[in-house]
N, C-alpha and C positions, 0 to 999 in steps of 0.2 A: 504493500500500500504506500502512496508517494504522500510525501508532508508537503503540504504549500508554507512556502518562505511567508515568513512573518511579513506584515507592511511594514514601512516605517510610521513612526508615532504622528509624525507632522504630517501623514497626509489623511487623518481624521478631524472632522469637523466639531466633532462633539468631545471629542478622549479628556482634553483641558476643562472643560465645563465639569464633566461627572468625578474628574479629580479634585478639583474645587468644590465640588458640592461634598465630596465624600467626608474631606477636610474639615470642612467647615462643620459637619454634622458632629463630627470626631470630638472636635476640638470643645463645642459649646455644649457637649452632654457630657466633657466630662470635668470640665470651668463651671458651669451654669445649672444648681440646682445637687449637682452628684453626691453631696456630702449630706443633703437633707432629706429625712425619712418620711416620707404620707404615709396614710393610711387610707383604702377605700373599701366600702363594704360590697362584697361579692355575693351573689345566690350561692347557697350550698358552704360556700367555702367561709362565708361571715367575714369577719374584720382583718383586712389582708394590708402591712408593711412593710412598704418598699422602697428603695432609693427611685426621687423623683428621677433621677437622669435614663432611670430605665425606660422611659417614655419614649426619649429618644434615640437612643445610643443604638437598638437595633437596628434604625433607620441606615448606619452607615454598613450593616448587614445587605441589606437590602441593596444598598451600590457596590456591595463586594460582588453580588449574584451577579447584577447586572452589567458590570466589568469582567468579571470571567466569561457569563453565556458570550456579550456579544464580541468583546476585546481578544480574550485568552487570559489563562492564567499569569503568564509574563508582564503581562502588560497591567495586570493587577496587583502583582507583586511591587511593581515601580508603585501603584497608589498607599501601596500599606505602606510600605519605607517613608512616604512621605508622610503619611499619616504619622507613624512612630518620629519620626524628626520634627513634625507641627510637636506635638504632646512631649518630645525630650526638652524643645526650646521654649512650651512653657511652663513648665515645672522650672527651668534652670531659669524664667524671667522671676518666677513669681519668686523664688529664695531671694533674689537678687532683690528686686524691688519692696519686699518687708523685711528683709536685712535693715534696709537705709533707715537712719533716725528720722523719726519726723520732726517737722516743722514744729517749733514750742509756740503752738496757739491753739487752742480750745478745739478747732476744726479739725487738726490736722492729726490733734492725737485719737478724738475720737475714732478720726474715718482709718486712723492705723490698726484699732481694734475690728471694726468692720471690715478691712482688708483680711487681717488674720484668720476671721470667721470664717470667709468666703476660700480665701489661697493657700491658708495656712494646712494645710494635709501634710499629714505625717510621713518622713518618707517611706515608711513600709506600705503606704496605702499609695502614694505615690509610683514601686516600683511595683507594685501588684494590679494596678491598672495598667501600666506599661507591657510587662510580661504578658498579660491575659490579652490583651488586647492585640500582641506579636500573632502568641499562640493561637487564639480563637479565626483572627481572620486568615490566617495560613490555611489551617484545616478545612475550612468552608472553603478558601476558594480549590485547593486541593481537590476535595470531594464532587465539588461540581464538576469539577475541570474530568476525574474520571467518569463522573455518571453520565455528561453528556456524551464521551468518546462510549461507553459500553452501551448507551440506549438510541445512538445514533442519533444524537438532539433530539429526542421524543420526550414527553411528560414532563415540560419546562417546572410545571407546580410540585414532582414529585421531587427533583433536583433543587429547586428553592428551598425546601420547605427541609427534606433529607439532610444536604448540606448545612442548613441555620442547627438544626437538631444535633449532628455533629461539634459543628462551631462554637455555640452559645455554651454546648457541656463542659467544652473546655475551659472558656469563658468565664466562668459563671465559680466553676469548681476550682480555677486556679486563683481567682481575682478574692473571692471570700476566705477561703483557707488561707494564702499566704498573708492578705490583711487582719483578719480577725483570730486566727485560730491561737490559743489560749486567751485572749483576750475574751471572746464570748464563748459560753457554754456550748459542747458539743452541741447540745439538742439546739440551741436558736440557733448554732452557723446552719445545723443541715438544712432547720424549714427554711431560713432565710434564701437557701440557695436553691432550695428546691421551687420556691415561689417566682424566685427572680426567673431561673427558667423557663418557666411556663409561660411568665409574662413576657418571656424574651420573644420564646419561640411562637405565641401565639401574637404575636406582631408580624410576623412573616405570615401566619396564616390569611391573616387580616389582611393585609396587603399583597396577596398574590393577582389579584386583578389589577392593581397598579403595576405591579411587576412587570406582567404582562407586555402592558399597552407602552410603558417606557420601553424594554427588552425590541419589541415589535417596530415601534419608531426609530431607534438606533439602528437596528439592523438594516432595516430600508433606506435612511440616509447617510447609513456610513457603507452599505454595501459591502457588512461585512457580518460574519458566522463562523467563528473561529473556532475550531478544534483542536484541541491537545493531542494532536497526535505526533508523537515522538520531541515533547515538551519537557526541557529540562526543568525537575521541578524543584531541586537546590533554591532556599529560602533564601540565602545569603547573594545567589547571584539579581545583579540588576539588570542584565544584558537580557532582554528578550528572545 
């Protein structure tokens, strides 16, 4: 079976847009909200707490699918690197910028303490977001990247949904354990991660008719359908 040569990155229309987007999604679920717990009541399941950033942070799941189906895995690989380098450079701003003293006036010490609030993450919570976040998007795009070369691009929702379910386990199991574990009880890490899960993974469910219709748009105007066929999948290379 012959492997068609990769394209070059510059002659897609959209590749720069959906890596910015992915970025962007990355970067604000896990600045914006990640640190703070809600709670909402569920049927069946009654009074469920979770980190609000869970809301979003699948969402950049969803642009991993959708950079594998239509890109290839390589060329996914180049969005996580950058992803991991957004989230290295702001972890290394925020130490940097609540290091500094502040300004001695009423304003400036407060808003030091509402900086802290907000960027102050410890760094074991710090390197366990980082790590999980390596590991869970490798997997996902990994797993799709096989499921579509074995089902012949057929069953895009079975690959989305397969893949997040893979992904999110990692996810979900390395980012709580290496943050919390002796800090909270066996028994609240496991529900905790177990809940996180489910709301991970049924956010992909949710969104498989988005999936879709973006998947379906990209392919038509980038006139492309990439499959990993004879696709080096070495995490650490950036070369497509």
């Amino acid at each position: 079976m012959t492997t068609t040569p990769p394209r070059p990155i510059g002659q897609y229309k959209y590749y720069d847009f959906v890596m910015a987007a992915f970025v962007t999604v990355l970067l604000c679920s896990n600045l914006i909200g990640a640190a703070k717990a809600a709670e909402v009541t569920l049927p069946l399941l009654g009074t469920v707490t979770f980190g609000a950033g869970v809301l979003f942070f699948p969402v950049s799941y969803i642009f991993g699918d959708v950079l594998t189906e239509v890109y290839g895995y390589g060329r996914d690989r180049r969005v996580i690197w950058a992803g991991f380098g957004a989230l290295a450079f702001a972890s290394f701003m925020s130490v940097v910028v609540l290091s500094l003293k502040p300004a001695a006036d009423p304003f400036n010490t407060e808003y030091q303490s509402h900086l802290q609030g907000v960027f102050g993450n410890t760094p074991r919570i710090v390197a366990a977001s980082m790590l999980a976040f390596w590991c869970g998007s490798f997997v996902n795009s990994y797993v799709m990247a096989k499921m579509k070369v074995q089902s012949g691009g057929k069953h895009l929702w079975m690959r989305t949904i397969g893949s997040t379910i893979c992904g999110e386990f990692v996810d979900s199991g390395l980012f709580y354990v290496i943050a919390f574990y002796g800090i909270w009880s066996n028994q609240q890490l496991l529900s905790v991660i177990i809940a996180q899960y489910f709301l991970k993974t049924g956010w992909e469910v949710v969104m498989t008719p988005v999936t879709y219709r973006v998947v379906g748009f990209l392919k038509r105007k980038e006139n492309e359908d990439y499959f990993d066929r004879g696709t080096n999948f070495n995490p650490f290379r950036l070369k497509v």
